[in-house]
Each structure stands twice: as C-alpha cells, then as structure tokens.
C-alpha positions as CSV (number, residue, x, y, z in Angstrom):
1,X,-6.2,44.7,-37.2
2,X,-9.3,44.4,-35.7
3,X,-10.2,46.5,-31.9
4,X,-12.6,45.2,-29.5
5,X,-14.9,48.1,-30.5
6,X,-15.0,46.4,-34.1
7,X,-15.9,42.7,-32.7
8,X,-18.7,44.3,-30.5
9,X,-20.2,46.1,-33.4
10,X,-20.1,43.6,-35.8
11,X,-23.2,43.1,-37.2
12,X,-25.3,39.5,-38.9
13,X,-25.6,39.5,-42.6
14,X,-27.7,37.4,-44.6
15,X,-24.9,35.3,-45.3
16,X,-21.9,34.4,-43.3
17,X,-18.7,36.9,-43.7
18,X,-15.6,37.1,-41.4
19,X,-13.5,40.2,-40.1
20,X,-9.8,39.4,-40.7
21,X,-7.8,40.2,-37.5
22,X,-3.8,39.5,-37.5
23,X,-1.7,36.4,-39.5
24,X,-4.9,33.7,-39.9
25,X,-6.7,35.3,-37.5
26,X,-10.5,36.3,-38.4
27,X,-13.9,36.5,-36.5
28,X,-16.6,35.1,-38.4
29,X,-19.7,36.8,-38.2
30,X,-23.0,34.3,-38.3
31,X,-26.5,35.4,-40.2
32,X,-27.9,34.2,-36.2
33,X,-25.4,36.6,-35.0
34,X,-23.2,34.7,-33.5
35,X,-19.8,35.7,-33.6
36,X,-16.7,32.9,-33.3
37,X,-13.3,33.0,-34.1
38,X,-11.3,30.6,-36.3
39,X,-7.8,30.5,-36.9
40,X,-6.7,30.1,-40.8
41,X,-3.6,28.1,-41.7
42,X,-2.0,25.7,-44.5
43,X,-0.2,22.2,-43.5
44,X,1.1,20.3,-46.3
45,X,0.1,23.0,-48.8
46,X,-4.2,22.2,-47.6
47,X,-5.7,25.4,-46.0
48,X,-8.0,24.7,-42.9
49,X,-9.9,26.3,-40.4
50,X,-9.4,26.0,-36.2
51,X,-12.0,27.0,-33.8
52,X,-10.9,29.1,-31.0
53,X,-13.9,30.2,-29.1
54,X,-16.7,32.4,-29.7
55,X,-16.3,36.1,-29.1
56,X,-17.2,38.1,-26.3
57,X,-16.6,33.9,-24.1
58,X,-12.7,34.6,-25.9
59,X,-11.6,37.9,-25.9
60,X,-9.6,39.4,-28.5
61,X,-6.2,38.9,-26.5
62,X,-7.1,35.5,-25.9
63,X,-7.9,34.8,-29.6
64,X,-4.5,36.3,-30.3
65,X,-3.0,34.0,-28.0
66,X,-4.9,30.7,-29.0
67,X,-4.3,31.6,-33.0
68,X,0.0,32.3,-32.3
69,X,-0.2,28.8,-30.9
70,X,-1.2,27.0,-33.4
71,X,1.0,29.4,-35.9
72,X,3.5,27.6,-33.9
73,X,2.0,24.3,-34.0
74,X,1.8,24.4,-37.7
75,X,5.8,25.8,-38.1
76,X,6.7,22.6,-36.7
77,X,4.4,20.8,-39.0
78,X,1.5,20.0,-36.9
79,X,-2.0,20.4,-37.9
80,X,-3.8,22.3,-34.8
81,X,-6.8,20.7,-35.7
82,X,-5.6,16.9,-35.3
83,X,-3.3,18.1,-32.8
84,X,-6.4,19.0,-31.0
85,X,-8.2,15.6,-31.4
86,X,-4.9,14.1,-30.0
87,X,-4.9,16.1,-26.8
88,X,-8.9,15.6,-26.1
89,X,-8.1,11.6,-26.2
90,X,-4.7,12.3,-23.9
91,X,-6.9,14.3,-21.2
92,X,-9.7,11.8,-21.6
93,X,-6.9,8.7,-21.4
94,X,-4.9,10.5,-18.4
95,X,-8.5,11.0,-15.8
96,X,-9.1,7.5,-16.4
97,X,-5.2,6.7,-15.7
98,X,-5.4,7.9,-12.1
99,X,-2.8,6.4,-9.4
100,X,-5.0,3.8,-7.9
101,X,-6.0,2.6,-11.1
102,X,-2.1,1.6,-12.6
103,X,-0.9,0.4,-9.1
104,X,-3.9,-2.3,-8.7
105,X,-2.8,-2.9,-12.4
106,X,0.8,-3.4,-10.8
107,X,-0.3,-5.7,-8.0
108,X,-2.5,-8.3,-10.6
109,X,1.6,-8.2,-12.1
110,X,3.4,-9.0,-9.2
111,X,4.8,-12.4,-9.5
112,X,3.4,-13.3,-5.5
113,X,1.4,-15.0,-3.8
114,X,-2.2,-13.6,-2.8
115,X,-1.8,-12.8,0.8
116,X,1.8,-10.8,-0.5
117,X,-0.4,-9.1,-2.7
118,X,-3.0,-8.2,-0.2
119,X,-0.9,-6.9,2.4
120,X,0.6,-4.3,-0.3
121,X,-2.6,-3.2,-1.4
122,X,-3.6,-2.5,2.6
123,X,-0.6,-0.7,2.9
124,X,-1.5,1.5,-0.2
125,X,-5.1,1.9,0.6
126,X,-4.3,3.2,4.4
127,X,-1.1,5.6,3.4
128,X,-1.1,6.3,-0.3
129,X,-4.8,6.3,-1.3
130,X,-5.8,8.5,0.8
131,X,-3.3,11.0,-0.8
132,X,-2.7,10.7,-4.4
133,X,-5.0,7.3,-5.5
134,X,-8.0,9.5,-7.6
135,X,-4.9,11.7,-9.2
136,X,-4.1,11.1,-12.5
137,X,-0.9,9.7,-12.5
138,X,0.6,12.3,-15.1
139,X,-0.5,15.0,-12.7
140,X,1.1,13.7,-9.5
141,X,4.4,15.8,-8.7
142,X,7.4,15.1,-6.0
143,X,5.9,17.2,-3.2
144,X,2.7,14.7,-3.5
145,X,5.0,12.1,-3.0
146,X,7.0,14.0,-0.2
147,X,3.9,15.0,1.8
148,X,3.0,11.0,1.9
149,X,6.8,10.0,2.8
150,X,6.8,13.1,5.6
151,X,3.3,12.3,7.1
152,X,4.3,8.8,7.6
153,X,7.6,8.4,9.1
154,X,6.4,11.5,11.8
155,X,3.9,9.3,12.8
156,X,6.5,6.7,13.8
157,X,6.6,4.6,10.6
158,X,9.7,4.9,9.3
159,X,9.3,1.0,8.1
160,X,6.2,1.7,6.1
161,X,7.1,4.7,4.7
162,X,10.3,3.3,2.8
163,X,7.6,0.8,1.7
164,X,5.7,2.8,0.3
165,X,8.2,4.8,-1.8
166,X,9.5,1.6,-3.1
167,X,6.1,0.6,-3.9
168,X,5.6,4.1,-5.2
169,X,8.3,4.0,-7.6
170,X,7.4,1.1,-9.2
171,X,3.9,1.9,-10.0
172,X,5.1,5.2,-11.5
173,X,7.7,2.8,-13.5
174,X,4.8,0.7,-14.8
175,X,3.2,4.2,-16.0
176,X,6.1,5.9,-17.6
177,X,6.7,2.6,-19.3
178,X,3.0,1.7,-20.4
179,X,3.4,5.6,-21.6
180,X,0.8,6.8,-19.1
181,X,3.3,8.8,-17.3
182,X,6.3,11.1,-18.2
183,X,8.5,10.8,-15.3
184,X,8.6,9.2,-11.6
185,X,8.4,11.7,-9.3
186,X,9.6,9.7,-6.1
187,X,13.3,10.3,-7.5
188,X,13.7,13.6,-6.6
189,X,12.5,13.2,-2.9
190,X,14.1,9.4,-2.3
191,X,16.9,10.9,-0.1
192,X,14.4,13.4,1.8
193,X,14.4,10.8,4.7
194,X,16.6,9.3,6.8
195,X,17.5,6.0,6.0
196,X,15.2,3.4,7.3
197,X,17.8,1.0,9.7
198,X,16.8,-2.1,10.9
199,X,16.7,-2.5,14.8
200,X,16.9,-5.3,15.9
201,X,15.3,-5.9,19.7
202,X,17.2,-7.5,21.8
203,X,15.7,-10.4,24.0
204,X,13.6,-9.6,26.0
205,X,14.8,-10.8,30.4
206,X,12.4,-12.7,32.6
207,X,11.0,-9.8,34.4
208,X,10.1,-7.9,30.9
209,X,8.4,-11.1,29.5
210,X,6.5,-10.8,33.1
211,X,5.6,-7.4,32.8
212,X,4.7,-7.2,28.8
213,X,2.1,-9.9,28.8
214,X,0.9,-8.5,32.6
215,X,0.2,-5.0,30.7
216,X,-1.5,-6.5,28.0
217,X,-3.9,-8.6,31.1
218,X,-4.6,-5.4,32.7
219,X,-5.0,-3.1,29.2
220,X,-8.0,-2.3,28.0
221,X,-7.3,-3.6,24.3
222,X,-9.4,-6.2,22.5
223,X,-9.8,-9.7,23.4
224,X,-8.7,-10.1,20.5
225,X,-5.1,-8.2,20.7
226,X,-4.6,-9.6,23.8
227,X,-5.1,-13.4,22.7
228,X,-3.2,-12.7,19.6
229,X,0.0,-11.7,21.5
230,X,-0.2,-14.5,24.0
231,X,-1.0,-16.8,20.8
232,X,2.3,-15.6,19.3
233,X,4.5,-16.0,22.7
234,X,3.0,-19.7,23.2
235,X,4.3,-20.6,19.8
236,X,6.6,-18.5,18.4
237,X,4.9,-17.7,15.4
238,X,5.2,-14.5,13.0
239,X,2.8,-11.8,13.8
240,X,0.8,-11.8,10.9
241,X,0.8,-15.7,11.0
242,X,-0.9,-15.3,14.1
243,X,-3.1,-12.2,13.1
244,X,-4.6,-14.2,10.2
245,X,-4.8,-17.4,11.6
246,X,-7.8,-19.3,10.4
247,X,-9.9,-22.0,12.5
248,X,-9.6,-24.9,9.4
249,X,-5.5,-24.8,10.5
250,X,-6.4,-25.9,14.8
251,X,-6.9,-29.3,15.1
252,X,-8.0,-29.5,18.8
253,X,-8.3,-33.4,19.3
254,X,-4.4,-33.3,18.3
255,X,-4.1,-30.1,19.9
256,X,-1.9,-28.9,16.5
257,X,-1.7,-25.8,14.4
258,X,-1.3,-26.7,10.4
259,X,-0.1,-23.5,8.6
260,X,-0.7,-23.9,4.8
261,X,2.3,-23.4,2.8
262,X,0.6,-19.9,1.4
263,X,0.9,-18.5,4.4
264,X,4.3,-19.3,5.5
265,X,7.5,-16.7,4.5
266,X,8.9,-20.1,3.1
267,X,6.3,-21.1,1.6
268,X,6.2,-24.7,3.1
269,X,3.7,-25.8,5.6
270,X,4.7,-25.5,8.8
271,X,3.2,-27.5,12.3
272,X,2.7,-26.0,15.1
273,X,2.1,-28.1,18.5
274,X,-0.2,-25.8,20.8
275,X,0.7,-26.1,24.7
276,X,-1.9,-26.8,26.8
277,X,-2.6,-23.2,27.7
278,X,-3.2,-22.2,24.1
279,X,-5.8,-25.2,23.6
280,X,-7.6,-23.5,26.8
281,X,-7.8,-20.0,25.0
282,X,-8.3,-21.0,21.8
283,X,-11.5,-23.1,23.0
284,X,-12.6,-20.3,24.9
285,X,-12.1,-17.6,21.8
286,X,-13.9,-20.2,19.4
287,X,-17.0,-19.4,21.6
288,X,-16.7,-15.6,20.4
289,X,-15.5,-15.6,16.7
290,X,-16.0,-19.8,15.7
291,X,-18.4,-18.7,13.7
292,X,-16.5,-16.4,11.5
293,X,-13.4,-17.8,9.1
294,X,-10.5,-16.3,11.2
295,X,-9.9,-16.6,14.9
296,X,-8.8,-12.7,14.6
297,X,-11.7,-11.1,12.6
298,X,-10.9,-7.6,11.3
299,X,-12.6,-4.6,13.0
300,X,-14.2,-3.1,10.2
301,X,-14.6,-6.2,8.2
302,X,-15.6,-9.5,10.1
303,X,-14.7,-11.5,7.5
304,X,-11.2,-10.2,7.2
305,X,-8.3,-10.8,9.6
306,X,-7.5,-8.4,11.9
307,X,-4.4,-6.3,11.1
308,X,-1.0,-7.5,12.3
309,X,-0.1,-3.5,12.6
310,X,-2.8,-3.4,16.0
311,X,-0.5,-5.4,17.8
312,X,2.4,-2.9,17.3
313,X,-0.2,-0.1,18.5
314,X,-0.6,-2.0,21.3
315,X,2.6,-2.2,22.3
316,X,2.8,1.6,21.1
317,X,0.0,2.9,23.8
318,X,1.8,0.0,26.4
319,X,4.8,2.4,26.2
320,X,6.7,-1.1,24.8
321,X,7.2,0.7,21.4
322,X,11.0,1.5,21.5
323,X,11.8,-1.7,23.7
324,X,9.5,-4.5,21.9
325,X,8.2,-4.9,18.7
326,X,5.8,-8.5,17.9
327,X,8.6,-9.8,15.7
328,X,11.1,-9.8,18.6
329,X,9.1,-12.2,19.9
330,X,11.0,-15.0,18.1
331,X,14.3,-13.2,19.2
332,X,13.2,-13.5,23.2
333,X,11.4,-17.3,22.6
334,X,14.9,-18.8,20.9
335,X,17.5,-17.0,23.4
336,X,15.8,-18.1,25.7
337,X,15.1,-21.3,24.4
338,X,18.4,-21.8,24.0
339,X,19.3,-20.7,27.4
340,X,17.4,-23.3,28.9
341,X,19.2,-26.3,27.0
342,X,17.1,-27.3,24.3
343,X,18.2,-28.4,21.0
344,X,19.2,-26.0,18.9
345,X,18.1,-28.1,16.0
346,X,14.5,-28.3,17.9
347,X,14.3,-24.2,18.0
348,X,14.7,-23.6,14.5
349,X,12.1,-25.7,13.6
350,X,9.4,-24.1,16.2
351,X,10.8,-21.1,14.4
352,X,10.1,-22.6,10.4
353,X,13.7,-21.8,9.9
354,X,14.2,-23.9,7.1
355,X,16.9,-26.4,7.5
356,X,19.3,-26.0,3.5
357,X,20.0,-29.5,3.5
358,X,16.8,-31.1,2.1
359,X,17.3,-34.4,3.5
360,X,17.9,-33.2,6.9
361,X,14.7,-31.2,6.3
362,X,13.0,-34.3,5.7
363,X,14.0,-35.8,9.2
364,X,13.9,-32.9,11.1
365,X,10.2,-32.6,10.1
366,X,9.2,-36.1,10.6
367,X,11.3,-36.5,14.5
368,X,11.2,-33.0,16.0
369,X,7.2,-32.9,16.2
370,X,7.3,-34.7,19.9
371,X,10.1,-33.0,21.0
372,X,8.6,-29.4,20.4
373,X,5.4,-30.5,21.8
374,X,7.0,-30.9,24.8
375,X,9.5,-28.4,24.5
376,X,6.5,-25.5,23.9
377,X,4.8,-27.3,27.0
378,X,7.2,-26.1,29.1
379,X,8.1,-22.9,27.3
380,X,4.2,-21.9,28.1
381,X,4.8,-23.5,32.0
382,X,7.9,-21.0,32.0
383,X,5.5,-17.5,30.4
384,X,3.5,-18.3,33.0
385,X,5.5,-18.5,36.2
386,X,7.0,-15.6,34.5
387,X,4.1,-13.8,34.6
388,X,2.9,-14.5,38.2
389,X,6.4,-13.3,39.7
390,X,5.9,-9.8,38.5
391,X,2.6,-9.8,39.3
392,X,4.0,-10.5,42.6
C-alpha cells in the first residue's frame, strides 16, 4: 500500500508507469509529472479505468474513498465510469429544473382561464418565489416549505398561505411525476398549521357602513383604493372585479358596466347599472388613469390592475381587518337589500348569482335590468345618507 511519503516522491519517467495502492487503486505517474489517480475495475468481464482526481488536489484518503465507491458501484453491476456520465447529465438536468421553472410549467397546464392563471402566478411570485423559485426542485426540503407556510400565516394570511401549500403540492406532484423530483416535501409539514376556517363577516349596521367609507374619505390611501371600495359598495361587485375593471366595460351614455364573461366567477357576462354617484366618480377618475387600459392601474406596473389584496391592507391599517373584509361587502349590500323590501329575485342578480333554472335565467336577465337600476339608485342614495349621519 502506498504512504503519502511515496505519492510525494514519485518521480516522471520517460514513459508513463503507475504506483498500485489498495484493491484497483493506482497513482499514475505522467512523463510531464503529473501525478493522477485512476481507479481499476472489471464490469461484464471488460477492465476499465476511472479518474479520481489528481494527487496532491485528492489526497490519498480521499482516493481511498472515491476508489471503495465505485468498488461498490461495480458489486452491484454498475460501471463507475457511465454511472458518472449519468450523474453529470442529472446535476446538469436538476439546476435547470429549479422551482419556478416546473410551476410556470404547471400553470401553462391548468385547465383555467387566463386571469385564474394570473392571479396564481402573483400569488407565487409575492410568497413562494422569493423563497424557494431559483432552487432546484430536487433540492428543496420540508423546512423550505415550512419557513414559507410560517412566514405567511404570522403575517395575518392564513387564506394565502393554505394556497400556497396546495399550490405547492401540486407543482412538486408535476415534478415527482415528470421524474424531476423524488418526493413532495409539503407532506410532512401540511398539518404544521392551524386549519384555515372560513369566517364569514357578518353584515355590516348602518352606523359601520357610515363609518367604514368615512375612514377611507379621511385616510390617506390612494385615490385609487379609495374609489375602488366605494366602486364595490355602489354595485356590489367582487373585489377583484372591481380591482381590474377595465374602461372598454363603462358605457357612460347608458351609464352601464358590461363585465365580460372571462372575468366573472361564472363565467357569464354580467351587467352592471352604475348609480348616478358612480357615473360622477368614474368621470372624474377617467381624467386621471383614461388613458391607461384599467381604471385601477397597478402601482408598479401601470399597465396592470392594481391588486385586489390593497384593499384588504386598507382595511388592515383602518383597524377594519377583524370586523370587514371587501368580500363582505356583498354580505352587508344583500341584507340589507333585503331589509329594505326589494325583490329577492332582483338581489341575486346585482349579485351574478346565477339563477339554476336556465330559462328563468333567461328572463331574469332580460326584465331585472330596470328594476336594479333603480334599485342601486337608491342603494347609493341610502350609502350616502349613511355616511353624512356619522359624519354628523
């Protein structure tokens, strides 16, 4: 067996020779006197050679080491040298395979419509990204994917967080079955959290109404927040219906909001009569962003909408966070509604609650138009006597 006192004193020949070491293991002396190691060994009854390093980069212990591998490799009938081959197209395969990479993969497969898919890649690009998206995916363990779930629901996003470990778990789904990935490591940590329940807000009395859309007057948020939420109230809209509402959809000469049927949860178009108030605002914003494609431009990007998520930081920094979320919105308009005596038939409607008998559909669509322009008239009338009592 060779010492470390033999490899250092080995001297260049004229021709190459080689010092033999332990089981296959020899250090092969150069004429240029460069000394390399090379592992000797027989698959299939063909004798090859493996390179393990040149000597003093690879010490003599780490020769040892490298060379009882691939003893090991070829017991089990590998070759060391193709097995070698194998593993530099793996590591080349698994940097180009990082996390980002597989789940925008996974949204192009989703079976949705564009603005479903878009609001899933936000969500991944503002709380997963950040984290894990230039990762390879095979490298990614559970407490990557706990540190994401943790951060998130402590900063009061319980809601997004169990998105994005559903999301999560079905990108690393796509890899383990696409063979880019060996396991999914949001299974061991899907029960570290408490399970997400749904609260439901209740309506929202008078004096709140009042007081919620006084706050937002007297806050210092965007115009843009602030018309937003008062959009939403005088129609009864979904948040991000209003948050990505496009100028094409207002028709001011009917004084009517057209929804296309890609934006709706339904997927049907839905018509919106605007009250007179909302005409007044909407003219007044269209002097400010008209020029742009949304009557909400993004922050960042002007020619994106704005987020639907700023209006529940709004409420957040209003101190209306535990109380009111935008969705409850609908809640407040339809009790409400209701209280007040209007059809029932009427409210759903405003609301695009889909009627499940399609004729009735048919003719609620074609006879309710009038009667929720004049019911959101005085819905509107009502926000805004609301309003000036607590001011009072």
């Amino acid at each position: 067996m060779l010492t470390d006192a033999h490899c250092r004193n080995a001297k260049p020949r004229e021709k190459l020779y080689r010092l033999n070491d332990f089981k296959g293991l020899y250090l092969e002396v150069k004429p240029n006197g460069v000394k390399a190691w090379r592992h000797r060994f027989k698959v299939n009854e063909k004798a090859s050679w493996l390179a393990l390093g040149d000597y003093p980069s690879v010490s003599l212990a780490e020769a040892r080491e490298k060379s009882e591998e691939a003893r090991k490799l070829v017991k089990t009938g590998i070759n060391p040298v193709q097995d070698r081959v194998i593993q530099r197209i793996k590591r080349t395969q698994d940097a180009s395979n990082t996390f980002e990479s597989i789940a925008r993969e996974w949204i192009t497969l989703r079976d949705w419509e564009d603005i479903t898919k878009a609001r899933r890649l936000d969500m991944l690009e503002r709380v997963v990204f950040p984290s894990i998206g230039k990762l390879p995916v095979r490298d990614i363990t559970p407490a990557h994917v706990l540190d994401i779930l943790t951060k998130t629901h402590k900063r009061g996003a319980p809601s997004v967080a169990a998105e994005a470990k559903r999301t999560m778990s079905s990108i690393f789904e796509l890899a383990v079955a696409t063979l880019r990935a060996d396991m999914d490591p949001v299974w061991p940590v899907r029960k570290s959290l408490p399970a997400n329940k749904t609260q439901h807000k209740t309506a929202l009395t008078h004096e709140q109404i009042g007081k919620l859309l006084n706050d937002f007057d007297n806050h210092r948020c965007t115009f843009q927040v602030n018309y937003c939420m008062q959009l939403m109230w005088w129609t009864l809209c979904r948040p991000s219906e209003a948050a990505e509402a496009e100028w094409s959809e207002i028709d001011f000469e009917k004084a009517l909001w057209k929804i296309p049927a890609e934006r709706m949860k339904a997927r049907r178009e839905h018509i919106i009569p605007l009250p007179d108030q909302a005409i007044q605002m909407l003219r007044v914003l269209h002097g400010l962003t008209g020029q742009r494609k949304h009557l909400f431009p993004g922050r960042d990007d002007r020619n994106a909408p704005m987020s639907a998520a700023s209006l529940r930081q709004a409420l957040n920094k209003l101190k209306w966070g535990g109380t009111f979320s935008p969705h409850a919105t609908r809640t407040t308009g339809s009790t409400r509604l209701n209280e007040i005596g209007y059809r029932p038939d009427a409210i759903e409607a405003q609301l695009a609650h889909a009627d499940p008998n399609g004729v009735r559909r048919s003719y609620n669509h074609a006879t309710y138009l009038d009667e929720r322009r004049e019911m959101m008239q005085a819905w509107a009338n009502k926000l805004e006597q609301w309003k000036k009592e607590t001011d009072k």
